[in-house]
C-alpha positions as CSV (number, residue, x, y, z in Angstrom):
1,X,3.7,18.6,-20.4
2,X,2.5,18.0,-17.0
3,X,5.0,16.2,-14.5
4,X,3.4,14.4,-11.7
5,X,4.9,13.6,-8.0
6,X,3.6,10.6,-6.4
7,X,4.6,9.1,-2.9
8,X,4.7,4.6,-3.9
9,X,4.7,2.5,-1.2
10,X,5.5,-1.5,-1.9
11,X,5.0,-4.7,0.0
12,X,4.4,-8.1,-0.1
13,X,3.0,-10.9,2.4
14,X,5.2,-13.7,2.6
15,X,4.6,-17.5,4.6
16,X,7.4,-18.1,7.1
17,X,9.4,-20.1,4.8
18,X,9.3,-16.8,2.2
19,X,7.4,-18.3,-0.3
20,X,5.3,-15.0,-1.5
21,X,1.5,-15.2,-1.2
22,X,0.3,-11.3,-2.0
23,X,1.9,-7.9,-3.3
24,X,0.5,-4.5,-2.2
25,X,1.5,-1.3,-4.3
26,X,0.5,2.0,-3.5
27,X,0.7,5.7,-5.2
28,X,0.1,8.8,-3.5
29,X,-0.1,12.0,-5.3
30,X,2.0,14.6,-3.6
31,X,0.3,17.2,-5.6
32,X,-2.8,15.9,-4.1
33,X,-2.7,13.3,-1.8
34,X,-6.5,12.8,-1.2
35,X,-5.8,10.6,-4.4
36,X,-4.5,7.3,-3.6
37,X,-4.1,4.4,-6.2
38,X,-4.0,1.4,-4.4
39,X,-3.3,-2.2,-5.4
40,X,-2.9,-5.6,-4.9
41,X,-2.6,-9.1,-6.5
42,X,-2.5,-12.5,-5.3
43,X,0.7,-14.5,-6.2
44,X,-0.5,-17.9,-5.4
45,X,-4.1,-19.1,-5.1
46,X,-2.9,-21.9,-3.0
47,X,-0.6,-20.3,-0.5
48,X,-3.6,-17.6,-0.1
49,X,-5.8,-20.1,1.1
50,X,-3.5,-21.9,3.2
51,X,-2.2,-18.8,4.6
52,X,-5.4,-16.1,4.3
53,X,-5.2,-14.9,8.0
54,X,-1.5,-13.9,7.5
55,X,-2.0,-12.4,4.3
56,X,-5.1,-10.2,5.3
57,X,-3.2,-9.6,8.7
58,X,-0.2,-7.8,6.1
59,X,-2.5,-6.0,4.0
60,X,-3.9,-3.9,7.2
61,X,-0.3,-3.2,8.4
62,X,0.4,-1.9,4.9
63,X,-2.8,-0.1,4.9
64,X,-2.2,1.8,7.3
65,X,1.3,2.6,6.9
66,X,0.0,4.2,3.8
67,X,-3.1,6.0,4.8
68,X,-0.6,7.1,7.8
69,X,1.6,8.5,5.0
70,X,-1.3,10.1,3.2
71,X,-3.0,11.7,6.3
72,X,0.8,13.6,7.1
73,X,0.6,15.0,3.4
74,X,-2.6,16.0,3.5
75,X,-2.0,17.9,7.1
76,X,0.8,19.4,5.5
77,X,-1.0,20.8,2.7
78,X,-3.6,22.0,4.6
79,X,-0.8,23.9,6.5
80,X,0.6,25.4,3.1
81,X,-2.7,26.8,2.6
C-alpha cells in the first residue's frame, strides 16, 4: 500500500448577499508538489453571468494563494535535496 500526502486548499466565490456562484478545490502533493490537481465548478449559471468579474477576480486570488503554497514546498524540497 502506498499512502499519499497532499496539501487541499478550498474556496468559493460568493455575490455580496452570499449567494455562491463558483467553488475552487485544490490538491497538492507533498511528496511532489510539482503536481497540482486543480478544480473548479460553477454553482449557478446565472449568478456567473451576472457576477463574472467577481467570480474570475476570486479565482486569481485563490490561484495564487495556491501556486504561493506550491512554490514554498517545492523550495523546500529542493533544500532537502
Amino acid at each position: 500500500m502506498e499512502i499519499r500526502k497532499n496539501i487541499e486548499f478550498t474556496a468559493y466565490s460568493a455575490t455580496t448577499e452570499g449567494q455562491e456562484i463558483m467553488n475552487f478545490t485544490a490538491r497538492i502533493n507533498s511528496d511532489d508538489p510539482t503536481q497540482l490537481t486543480y478544480y473548479l465548478g460553477i454553482q449557478n449559471q446565472a449568478l456567473y453571468k451576472e457576477n463574472r468579474a467577481q467570480a474570475k477576480s476570486d479565482q486569481l486570488a485563490f490561484e495564487d494563494a495556491v501556486y504561493a503554497e506550491q512554490d514554498k514546498l517545492i523550495a523546500s524540497k529542493e533544500e532537502e535535496k
